[in-house]
Every structure is written in structure tokens, then in C-alpha cells.
N, C-alpha and C positions, 0 to 999 in steps of 0.2 A: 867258340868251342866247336870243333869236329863232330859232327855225330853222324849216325848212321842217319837220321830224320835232316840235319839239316844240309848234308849232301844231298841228298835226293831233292829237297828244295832248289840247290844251287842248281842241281841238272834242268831240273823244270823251265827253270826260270832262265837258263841259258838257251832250252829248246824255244820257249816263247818265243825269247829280243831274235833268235835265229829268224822264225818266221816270219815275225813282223820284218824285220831286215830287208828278208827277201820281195817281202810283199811292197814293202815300198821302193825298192828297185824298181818291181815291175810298172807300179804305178809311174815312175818318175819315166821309166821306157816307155809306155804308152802315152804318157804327156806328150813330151818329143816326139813321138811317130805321128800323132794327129797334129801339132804345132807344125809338123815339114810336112803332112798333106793340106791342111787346111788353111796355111799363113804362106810357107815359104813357095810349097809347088803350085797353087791355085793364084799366086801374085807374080812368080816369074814366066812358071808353063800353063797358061791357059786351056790349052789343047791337048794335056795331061789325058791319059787315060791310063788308070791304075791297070796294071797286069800281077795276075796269082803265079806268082815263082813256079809252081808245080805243071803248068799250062805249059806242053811242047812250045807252041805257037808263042809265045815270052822267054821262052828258052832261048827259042833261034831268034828272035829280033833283039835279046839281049848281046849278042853274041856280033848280028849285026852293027849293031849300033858301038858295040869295041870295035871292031873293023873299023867303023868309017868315023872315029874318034867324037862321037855323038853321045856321051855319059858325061854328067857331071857327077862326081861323088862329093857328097857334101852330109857336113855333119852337123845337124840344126840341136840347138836347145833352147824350150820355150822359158820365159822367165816370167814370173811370176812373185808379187807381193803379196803378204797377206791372202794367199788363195784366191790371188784375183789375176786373172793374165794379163801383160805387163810385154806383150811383146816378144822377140826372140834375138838369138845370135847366132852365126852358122861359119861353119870354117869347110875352105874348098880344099881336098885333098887330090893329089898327083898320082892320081892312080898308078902310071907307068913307071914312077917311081916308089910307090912305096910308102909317102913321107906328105906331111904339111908342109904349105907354100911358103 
């Protein structure tokens, strides 16, 4: 049955699953971001040193580094069983293209 009470439940309860939703996006994004600093880039690039996007001086060595074709772009996800880490998988993308290898 429609009512005015049980609409307003439906909204509720649709703003909740919304946030939750979001929230564990975020979670599942920050898994991944620490799985490719802490597994993928500390096992391939040792002599990694993280740069803040917003740093002039990461700006222009990013920019560098497309010049002298020195980027890999690559797109890691950590996997995980039962909330236990499990390893990862990562796929290299063709930046100059656009697209997956």
C-alpha cells in the first residue's frame, strides 16, 4: 500500500543504500590506491618516490617524463578473500593510444 509514511520510508531508505554505495566505492578506490603503492610500485619501482599532483616541480617532471616516454600507466586491483589480501592484478594501458593492450 502507497502512503504518504511509507514513501518517505522508501526515500530513506534509498538515501541510506545511496551512501553506503558511495562509501564503499570509496573504500574499494582506496584499497586499489594502497595495493599499487605498497605491492605493485614498491616491487617494480624501488626508487619510487611518490609526488603531490599539486607540486609545480611534479607537474613539470610529469610532463618530462611523457617527453621521454618514461610513464607506465597501469591499472592495479588488489584482490582480496574473505577480508584478507590475496594479492593483486593490474592491466597496462597505451596511453598514446587511448585503449588496453
Amino acid at each position: 500500500m502507497n502512503t504518504p509514511e511509507s514513501a518517505a520510508e522508501r526515500g530513506e531508505a534509498r538515501g541510506t543504500y545511496k551512501e553506503a554505495h558511495t562509501q564503499m566505492g570509496k573504500s574499494a578506490e582506496d584499497f586499489g590506491e594502497k595495493t599499487a603503492e605498497h605491492h605493485f610500485i614498491a616491487e617494480r619501482y624501488p626508487e619510487f618516490e611518490k609526488q603531490h599532483p599539486l607540486d609545480p616541480k611534479s607537474v613539470e617532471a610529469l610532463e618530462r617524463a611523457l617527453e621521454g616516454d618514461r610513464i607506465d600507466y597501469v591499472a592495479v586491483k588488489g584482490e582480496k578473500n574473505m577480508g584478507t589480501y590475496t594479492g593483486y592484478q593490474y592491466r597496462r594501458f597505451d596511453i598514446s593510444k587511448g585503449t588496453l593492450p
